[in-house]
C-alpha positions as CSV (number, residue, x, y, z in Angstrom):
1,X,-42.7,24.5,-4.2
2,X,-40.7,21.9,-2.5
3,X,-41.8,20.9,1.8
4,X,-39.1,21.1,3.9
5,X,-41.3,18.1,6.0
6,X,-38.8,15.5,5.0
7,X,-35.7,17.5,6.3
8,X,-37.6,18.4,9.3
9,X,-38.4,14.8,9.6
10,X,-35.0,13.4,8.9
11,X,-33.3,15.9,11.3
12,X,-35.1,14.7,14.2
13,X,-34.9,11.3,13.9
14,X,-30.9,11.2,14.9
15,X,-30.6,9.2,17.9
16,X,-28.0,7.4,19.8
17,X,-27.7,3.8,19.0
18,X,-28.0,1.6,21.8
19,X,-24.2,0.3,23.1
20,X,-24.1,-3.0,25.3
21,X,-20.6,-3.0,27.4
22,X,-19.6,-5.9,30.0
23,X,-20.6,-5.7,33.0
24,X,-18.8,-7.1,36.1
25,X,-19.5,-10.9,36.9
26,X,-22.5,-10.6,39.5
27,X,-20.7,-13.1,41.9
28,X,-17.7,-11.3,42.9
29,X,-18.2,-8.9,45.8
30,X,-18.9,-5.5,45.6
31,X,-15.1,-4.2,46.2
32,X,-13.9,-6.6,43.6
33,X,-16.5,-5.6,40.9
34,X,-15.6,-1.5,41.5
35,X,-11.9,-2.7,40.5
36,X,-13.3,-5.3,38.0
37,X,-14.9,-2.1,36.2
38,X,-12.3,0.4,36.8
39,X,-10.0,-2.0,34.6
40,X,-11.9,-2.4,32.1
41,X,-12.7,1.0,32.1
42,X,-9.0,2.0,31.2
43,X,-9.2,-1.3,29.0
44,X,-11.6,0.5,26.7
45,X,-9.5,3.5,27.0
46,X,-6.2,1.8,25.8
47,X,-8.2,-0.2,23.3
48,X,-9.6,3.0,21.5
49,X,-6.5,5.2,21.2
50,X,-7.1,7.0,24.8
51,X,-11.0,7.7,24.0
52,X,-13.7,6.0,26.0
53,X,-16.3,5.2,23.6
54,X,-19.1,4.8,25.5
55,X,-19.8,8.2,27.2
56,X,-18.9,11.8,25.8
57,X,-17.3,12.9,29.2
58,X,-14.7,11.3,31.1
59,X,-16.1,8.5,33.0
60,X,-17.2,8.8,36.5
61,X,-18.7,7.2,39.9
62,X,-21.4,6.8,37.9
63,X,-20.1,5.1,35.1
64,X,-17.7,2.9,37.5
65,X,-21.1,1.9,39.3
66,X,-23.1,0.8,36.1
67,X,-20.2,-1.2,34.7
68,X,-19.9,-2.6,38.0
69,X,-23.3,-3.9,38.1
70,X,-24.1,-2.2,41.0
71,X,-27.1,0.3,40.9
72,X,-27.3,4.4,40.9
73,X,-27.6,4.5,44.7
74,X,-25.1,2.1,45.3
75,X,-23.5,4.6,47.8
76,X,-26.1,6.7,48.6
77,X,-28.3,4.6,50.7
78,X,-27.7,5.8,54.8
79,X,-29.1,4.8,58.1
80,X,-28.1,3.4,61.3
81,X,-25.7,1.5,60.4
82,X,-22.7,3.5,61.2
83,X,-20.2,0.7,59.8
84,X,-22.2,0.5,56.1
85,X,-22.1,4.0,56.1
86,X,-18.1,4.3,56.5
87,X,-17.5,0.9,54.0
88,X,-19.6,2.7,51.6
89,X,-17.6,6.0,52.0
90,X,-14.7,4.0,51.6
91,X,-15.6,2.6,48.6
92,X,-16.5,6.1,47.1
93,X,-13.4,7.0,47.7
94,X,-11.4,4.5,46.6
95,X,-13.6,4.5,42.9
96,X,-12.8,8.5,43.0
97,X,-8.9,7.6,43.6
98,X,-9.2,5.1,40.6
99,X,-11.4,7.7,38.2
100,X,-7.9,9.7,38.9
101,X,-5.2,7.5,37.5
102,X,-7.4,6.6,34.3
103,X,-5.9,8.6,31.6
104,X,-8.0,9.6,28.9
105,X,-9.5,12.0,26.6
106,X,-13.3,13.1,26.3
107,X,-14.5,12.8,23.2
108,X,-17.5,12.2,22.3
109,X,-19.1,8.4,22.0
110,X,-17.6,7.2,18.5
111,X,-20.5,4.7,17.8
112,X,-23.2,7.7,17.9
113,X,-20.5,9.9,16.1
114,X,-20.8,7.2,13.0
115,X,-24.8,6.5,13.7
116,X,-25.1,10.7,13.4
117,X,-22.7,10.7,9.9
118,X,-24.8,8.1,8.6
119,X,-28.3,10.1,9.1
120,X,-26.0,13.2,8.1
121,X,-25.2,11.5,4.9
122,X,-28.7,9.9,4.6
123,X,-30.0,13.9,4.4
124,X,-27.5,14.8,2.1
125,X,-28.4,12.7,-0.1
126,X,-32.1,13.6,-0.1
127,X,-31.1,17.1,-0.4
128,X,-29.2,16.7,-3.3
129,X,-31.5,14.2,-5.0
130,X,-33.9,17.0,-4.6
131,X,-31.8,19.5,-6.0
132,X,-31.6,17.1,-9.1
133,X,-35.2,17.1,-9.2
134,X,-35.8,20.7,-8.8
135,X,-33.1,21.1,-12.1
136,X,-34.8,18.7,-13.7
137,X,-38.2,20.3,-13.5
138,X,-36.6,23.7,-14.2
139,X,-35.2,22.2,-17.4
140,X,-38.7,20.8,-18.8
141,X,-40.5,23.8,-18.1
142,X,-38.3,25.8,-20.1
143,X,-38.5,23.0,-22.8
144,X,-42.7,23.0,-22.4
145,X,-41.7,27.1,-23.1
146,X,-39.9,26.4,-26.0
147,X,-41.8,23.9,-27.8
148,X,-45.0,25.6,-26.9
149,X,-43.3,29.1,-29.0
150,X,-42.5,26.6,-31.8
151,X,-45.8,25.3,-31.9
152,X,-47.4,28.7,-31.9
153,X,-45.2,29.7,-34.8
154,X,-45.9,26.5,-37.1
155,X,-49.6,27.1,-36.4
156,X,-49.3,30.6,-37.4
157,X,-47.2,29.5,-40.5
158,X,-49.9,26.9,-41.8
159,X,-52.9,27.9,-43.7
């Protein structure tokens, strides 16, 4: 009886495969790299027939902060400073603004879509390779059936 341990096994082991993008150059200042990576943002867009392939939802502040090089709490960080605090909501705002005139659709990230037919492929071929197998087996134990008849019938033939 055939395990279904192999399946199991082969099934869990999709996983994305890791994607390196650009990253804006670490010595412009911050309001140039937000612009630096909302281009390239819609670069990646218009390069891959209005898909972007690195995410599987439209990009966001997020997304606009990562490829700027800048980190997750970029614009999060408050405190006294009462100017920081308004340049900081201005720049929110002006990466939200951007995020709106990017067109796009949300698909989702091409690379893993391939990475995930490839493992999909990988099991189908193990399951039909098994299948074989299982035929296979099916067939000689019906020929073990048969030859063991004929044998039973010579013996009982001979004196």
């Amino acid at each position: 009886m055939p395990s279904n341990k192999i399946a199991h096994h082969n099934n869990s082991r999709i996983r994305p495969k890791l994607i390196y993008v650009p990253v804006a150059p670490p010595d412009l200042p911050p309001d140039d790299r937000i612009k630096w990576a909302l281009e390239e943002i819609q670069s990646d867009i218009n390069k891959n027939e209005g898909k972007y392939p690195f995410s599987s939802r439209r990009p966001g502040i997020q997304e606009v902060l990562r490829r700027a090089g800048l980190g997750k709490t970029f614009l999060e960080k408050k405190g006294d400073d009462a100017d920081r605090d308004a340049r900081r909501g201005w720049r929110k705002a002006m990466i939200k603004s951007g995020l709106k005139t990017i067109t796009g659709k949300v698909i989702a990230p091409s690379v893993a879509q391939a990475a995930i037919r490839e493992d999909a492929e990988d099991v189908a071929a193990i399951k039909q390779a098994w299948h074989l197998t299982e035929l296979e087996l099916e067939e000689a134990h019906h020929k073990i059936e048969v030859l063991e008849t004929a044998l039973a019938a010579a013996l009982a033939r001979s004196p």
